[in-house]
C-alpha positions in Angstrom: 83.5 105.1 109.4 82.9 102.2 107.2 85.4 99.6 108.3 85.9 98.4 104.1 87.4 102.5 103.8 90.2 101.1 106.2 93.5 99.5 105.4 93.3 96.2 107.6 96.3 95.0 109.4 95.9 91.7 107.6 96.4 90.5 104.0 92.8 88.9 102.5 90.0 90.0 104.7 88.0 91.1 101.7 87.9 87.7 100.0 87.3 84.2 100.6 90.7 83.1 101.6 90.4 79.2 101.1 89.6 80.0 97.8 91.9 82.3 97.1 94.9 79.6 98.2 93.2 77.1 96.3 93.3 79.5 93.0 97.5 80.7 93.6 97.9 77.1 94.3 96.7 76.3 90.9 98.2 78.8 89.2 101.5 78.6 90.6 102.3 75.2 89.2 100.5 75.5 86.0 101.9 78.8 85.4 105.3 79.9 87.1 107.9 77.2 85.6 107.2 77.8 82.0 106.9 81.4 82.5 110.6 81.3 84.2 111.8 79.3 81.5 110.8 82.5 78.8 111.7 85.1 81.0 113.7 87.7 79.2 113.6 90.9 81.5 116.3 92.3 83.6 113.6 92.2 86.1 113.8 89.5 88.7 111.6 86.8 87.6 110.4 85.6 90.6 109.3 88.9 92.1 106.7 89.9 88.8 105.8 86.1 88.5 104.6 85.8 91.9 103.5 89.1 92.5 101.4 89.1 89.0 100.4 85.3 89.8 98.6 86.9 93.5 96.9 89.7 91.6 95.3 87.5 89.4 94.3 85.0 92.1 92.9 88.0 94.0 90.6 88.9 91.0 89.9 85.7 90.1 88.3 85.3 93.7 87.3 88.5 93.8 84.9 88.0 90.7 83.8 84.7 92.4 85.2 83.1 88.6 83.8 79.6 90.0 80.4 80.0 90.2 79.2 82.2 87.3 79.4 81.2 83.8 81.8 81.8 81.5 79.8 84.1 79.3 79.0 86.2 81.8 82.8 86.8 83.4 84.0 90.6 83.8 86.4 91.5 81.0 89.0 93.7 81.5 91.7 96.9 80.7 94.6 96.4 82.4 95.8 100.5 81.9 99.6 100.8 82.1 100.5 96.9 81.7 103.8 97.1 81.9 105.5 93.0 81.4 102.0 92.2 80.3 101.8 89.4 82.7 98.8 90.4 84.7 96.8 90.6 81.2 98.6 87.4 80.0 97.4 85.5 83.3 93.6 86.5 83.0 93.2 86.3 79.1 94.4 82.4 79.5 91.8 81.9 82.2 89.6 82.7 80.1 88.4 86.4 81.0 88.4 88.8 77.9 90.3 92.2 77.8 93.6 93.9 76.5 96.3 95.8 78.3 98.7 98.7 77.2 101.5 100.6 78.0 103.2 103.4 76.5 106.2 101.0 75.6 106.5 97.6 74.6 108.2 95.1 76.5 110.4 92.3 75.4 108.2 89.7 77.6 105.0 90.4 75.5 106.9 88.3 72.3 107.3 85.6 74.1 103.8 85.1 75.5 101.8 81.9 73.9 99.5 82.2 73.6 99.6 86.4 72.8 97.6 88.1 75.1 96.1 92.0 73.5 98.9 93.9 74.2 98.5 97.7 72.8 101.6 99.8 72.4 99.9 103.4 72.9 100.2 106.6 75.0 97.4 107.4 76.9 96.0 111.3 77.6 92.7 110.2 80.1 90.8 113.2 78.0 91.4 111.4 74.8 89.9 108.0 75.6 89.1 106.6 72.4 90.9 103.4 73.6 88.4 102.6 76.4 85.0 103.5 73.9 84.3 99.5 73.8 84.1 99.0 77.4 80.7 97.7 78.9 79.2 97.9 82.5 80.5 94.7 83.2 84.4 95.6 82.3 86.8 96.5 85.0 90.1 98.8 84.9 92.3 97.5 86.1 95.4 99.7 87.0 98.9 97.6 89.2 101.6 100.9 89.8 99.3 103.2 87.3 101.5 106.1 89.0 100.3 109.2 87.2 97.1 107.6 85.9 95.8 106.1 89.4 93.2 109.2 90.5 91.9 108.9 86.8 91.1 105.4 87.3 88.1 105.7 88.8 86.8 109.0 86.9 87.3 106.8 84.1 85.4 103.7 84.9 82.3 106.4 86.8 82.7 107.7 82.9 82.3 104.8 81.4 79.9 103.0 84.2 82.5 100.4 85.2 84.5 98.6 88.0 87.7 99.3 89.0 91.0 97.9 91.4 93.6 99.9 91.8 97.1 98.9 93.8 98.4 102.4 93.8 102.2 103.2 94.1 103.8 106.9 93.2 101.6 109.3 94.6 100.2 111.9 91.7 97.2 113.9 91.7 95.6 114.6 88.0 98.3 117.4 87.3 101.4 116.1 88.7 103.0 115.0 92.2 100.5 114.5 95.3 101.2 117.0 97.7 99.7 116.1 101.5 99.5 119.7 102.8 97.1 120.6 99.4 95.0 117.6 99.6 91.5 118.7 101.0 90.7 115.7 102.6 90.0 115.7 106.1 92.0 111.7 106.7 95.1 113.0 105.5 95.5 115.4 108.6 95.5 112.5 110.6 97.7 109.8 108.8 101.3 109.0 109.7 102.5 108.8 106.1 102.1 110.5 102.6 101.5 107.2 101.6 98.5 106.5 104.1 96.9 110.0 103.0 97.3 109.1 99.3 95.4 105.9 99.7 92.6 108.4 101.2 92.9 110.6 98.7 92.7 108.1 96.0 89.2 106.3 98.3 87.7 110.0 98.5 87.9 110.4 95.0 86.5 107.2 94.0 83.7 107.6 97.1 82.7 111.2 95.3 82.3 109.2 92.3 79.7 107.4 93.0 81.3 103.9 93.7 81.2 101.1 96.7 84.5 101.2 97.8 86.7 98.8 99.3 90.3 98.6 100.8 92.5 95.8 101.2 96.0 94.5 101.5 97.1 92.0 99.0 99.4 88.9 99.6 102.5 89.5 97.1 105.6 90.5 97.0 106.2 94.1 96.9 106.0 96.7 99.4 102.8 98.4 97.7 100.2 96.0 98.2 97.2 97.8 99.3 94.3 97.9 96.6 91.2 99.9 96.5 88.4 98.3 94.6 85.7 100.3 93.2 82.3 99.0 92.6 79.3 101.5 91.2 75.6 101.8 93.5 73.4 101.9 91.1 71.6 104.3 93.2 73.9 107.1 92.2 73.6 106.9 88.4 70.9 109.2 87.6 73.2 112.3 86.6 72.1 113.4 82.9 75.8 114.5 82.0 78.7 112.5 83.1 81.5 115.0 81.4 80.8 117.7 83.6 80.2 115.3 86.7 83.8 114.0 86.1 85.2 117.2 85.5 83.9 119.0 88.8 85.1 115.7 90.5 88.6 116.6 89.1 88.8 120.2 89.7 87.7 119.5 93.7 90.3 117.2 93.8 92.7 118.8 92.2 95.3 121.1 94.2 96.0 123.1 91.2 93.7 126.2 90.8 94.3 126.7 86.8 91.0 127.2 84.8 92.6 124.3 82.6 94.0 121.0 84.1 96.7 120.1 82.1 97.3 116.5 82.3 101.1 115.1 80.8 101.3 111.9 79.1 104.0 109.6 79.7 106.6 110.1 77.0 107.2 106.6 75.0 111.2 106.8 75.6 111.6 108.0 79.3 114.3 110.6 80.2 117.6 109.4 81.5 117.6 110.9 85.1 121.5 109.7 86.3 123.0 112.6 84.9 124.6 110.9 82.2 123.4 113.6 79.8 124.7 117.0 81.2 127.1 118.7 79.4 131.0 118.1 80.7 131.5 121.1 80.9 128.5 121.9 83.5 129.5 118.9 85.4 133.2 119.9 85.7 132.3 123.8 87.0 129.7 122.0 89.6 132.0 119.9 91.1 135.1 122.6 90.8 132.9 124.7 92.6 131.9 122.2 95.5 134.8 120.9 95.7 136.6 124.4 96.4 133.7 125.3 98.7 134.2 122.3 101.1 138.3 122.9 101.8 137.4 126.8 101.6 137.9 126.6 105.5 142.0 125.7 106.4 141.3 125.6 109.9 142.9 123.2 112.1 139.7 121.3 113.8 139.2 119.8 109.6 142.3 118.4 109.9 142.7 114.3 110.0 145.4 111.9 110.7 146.2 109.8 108.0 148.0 107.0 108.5 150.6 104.7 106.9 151.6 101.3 106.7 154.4 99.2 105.4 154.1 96.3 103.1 153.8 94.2 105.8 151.1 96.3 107.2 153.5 98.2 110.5 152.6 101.5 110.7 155.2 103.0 109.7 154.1 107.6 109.0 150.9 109.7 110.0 150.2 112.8 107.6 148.1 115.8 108.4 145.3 116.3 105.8 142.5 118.8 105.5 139.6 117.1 104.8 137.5 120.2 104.7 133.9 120.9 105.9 132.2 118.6 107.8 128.6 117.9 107.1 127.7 120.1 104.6 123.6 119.4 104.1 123.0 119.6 100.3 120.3 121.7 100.5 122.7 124.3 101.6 125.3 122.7 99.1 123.6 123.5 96.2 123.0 127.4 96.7 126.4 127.8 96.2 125.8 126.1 92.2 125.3 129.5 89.9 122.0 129.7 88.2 122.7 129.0 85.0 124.5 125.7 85.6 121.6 124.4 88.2 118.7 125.3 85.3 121.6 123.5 82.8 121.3 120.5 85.3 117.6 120.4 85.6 117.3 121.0 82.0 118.7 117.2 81.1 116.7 116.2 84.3 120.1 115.5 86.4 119.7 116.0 90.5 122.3 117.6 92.1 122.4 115.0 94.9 122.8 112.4 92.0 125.9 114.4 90.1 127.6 114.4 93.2 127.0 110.5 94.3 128.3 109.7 90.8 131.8 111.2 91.7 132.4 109.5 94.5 135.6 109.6 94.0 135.8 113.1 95.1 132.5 113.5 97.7 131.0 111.2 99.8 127.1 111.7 100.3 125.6 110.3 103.9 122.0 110.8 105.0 121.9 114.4 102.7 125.2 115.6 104.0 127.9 115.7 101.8 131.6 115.6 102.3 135.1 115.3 100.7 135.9 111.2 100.3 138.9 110.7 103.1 141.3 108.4 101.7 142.4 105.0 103.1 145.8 102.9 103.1 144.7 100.0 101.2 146.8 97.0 101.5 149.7 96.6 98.5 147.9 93.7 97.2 144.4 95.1 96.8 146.2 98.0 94.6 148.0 95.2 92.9 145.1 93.7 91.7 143.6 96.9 90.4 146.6 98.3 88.2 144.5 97.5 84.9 141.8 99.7 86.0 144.1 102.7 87.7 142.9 104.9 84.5 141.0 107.6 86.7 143.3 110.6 87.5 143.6 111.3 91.5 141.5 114.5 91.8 142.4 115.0 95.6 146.0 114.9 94.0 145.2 117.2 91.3 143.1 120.3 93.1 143.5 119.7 96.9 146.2 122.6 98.5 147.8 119.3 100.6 147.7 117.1 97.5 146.9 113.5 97.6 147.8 112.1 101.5 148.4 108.1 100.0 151.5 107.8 97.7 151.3 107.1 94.1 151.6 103.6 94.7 149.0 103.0 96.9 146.5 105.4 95.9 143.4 103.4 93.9 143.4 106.3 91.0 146.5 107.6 89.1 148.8 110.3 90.1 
């Protein structure tokens, strides 16, 4: 096998790495204080920064930016920009190209000067947006998640380069699946991850391009990229549309006459269960919640102790706490139909609906339980009497009632 198709232990063994050092170097102090000074993200500044001022570093190296002339540097479409940085950083180094997103960010304002920065959903079968690129453009895609196998369809398409640092794992219809990819690495790799990256070469290799695999030095736990160069060699097909597509349907796991490709929605669903009716959240966690003390018998029952002011134990109450280590895959059988397609309607999980009452369950590696309460010491409670607004449930619904008193208890009786 050729060893640029492998994922090498070390960061940089694809570039020149004194030049590389010398480039971040630069960039780093030119770039990184000014940038922090505009920062108005949530995001952490120093993450993106760094991470985005390694990317371009990489590139910059990569396209050996010192010794060719300017004219003649690659230009660019950075697909799914996100911050814009990335596109920011190589327009002011002088490389031409745009980047866009399906959202604008509040970052791309206070670039100067302003980068090409297009607010504009992309469907890869609708590809207007690319038309102007040339054989010396590359596509560029950092986290492209549902766009990263198109990448280098794309760029065969429109007889470009491409690098890719992949993150969520899609195929071109929807989630990568391991056990429906068809090739032969994936049986062999330890992760989905590692089989993705495969997945993602074996496409590009099919392609037609030169393929190389490397590990980036940045910050973020995703930092292998696959860079994609064409052979001229494999060029000669007369029509590239039907090339691409057979490329898409062998790669596809879906066996649909029609590949039906999603674009990303311009406002993204909330997924914390915020939006489910109150109604369907109350019946869901009635229903749990009588399912786990469903069994009285005596091996559920705890000790719960008490303490005096002074912190002497000073009582011990017998509680049921219910079922034990309940997996929620089991859990959520129990849920009626209707109220679980009500749930996935307004894209709520179940395992995130019970997390958020954790004043009721308590959720450990997929097992859920009811919460156990605690003595907490009298000034703890003290200091939360303004925010004692949340009625006790275990008070409430439980058969032995709440086992703290009223007055220690961190939610109202």
């Amino acid at each position: 096998m050729d060893p640029n198709h492998e994922v090498p232990k070390y960061s940089l063994t694809r570039i020149r790495k004194d030049v590389y050092e010398q480039v971040y170097e630069r960039l780093k102090g030119f770039y990184a204080p000014a940038l922090k000074k505009i920062w108005n993200e949530k995001t952490d500044p120093d993450k993106f920064i760094h991470e985005d001022l390694g990317i371009t570093s990489y590139l910059m190296t990569l396209w050996n930016y010192d010794i060719i002339e300017r004219k003649n540097r690659p230009s660019f479409v950075d697909i799914g920009c996100g911050n814009g940085l990335l596109s920011y950083l190589l327009a002011c180094e002088g490389f031409e190209g745009f980047g866009f997103d399906v959202r604008e960010r509040k970052i791309w304002k206070a670039f100067d000067p302003q980068p090409r920065l297009i607010v504009s959903s992309f469907d890869p079968k609708d590809d207007q947006i690319l038309e102007n690129c040339t054989e010396n453009s590359w596509f560029i895609g950092n986290h492209p998640d549902e766009l990263t196998p198109w990448i280098p369809v794309l760029a065969r398409k429109f007889r470009c380069s491409f690098f890719i640092i992949p993150c969520c794992a899609y195929d071109f219809v929807g989630k990568y699946k391991r056990e429906a990819c068809k090739e032969k690495e994936s049986a062999t790799t330890t992760s989905v991850y590692s089989s993705y990256i495969q997945y993602i070469k074996q496409v590009a290799l099919d392609c037609g391009f030169k393929v190389t695999i490397d590990r980036l030095r940045i910050p973020s736990t995703k930092r292998t990229c696959i860079i994609g160069v064409l052979e001229e060699s494999k060029l000669n097909d007369k029509n590239v549309d039907l090339y691409c597509e057979n490329i898409i349907r062998n790669h596809s796991a879906s066996n649909e006459e029609h590949l039906n490709f999603q674009p990303r929605c311009a406002v993204e669903p909330v997924r914390n269960c915020t939006k489910i009716g109150q109604t369907v959240v109350v019946n869901i966690v009635k229903i749990l919640f009588d399912f786990l003390i469903s069994d009285i018998s005596e091996s559920n029952n705890v000790v719960i102790e008490h303490f005096s002011d002074a912190k002497v134990k000073t009582n011990e109450v017998i509680w049921n706490a219910g079922k034990q280590d309940v997996k929620l895959s089991d859990a959520i059988k129990i849920i009626p139909p209707e109220l679980r397609q009500q749930m996935k309607a307004q894209h709520g999980g179940f395992q995130t609906l019970v997390r958020n009452h954790g004043h009721i369950f308590r959720v450990i590696d997929g097992y859920v339980r009811l919460r156990q309460p605690h003595w907490t010491d009298i000034d703890s409670v003290q200091n939360t009497q303004r925010i004692r607004t949340k009625k006790c449930y275990l008070n409430d619904h439980h058969p032995d009632k709440c086992p703290l008193p009223s007055h220690v208890c961190r939610f109202r009786h």
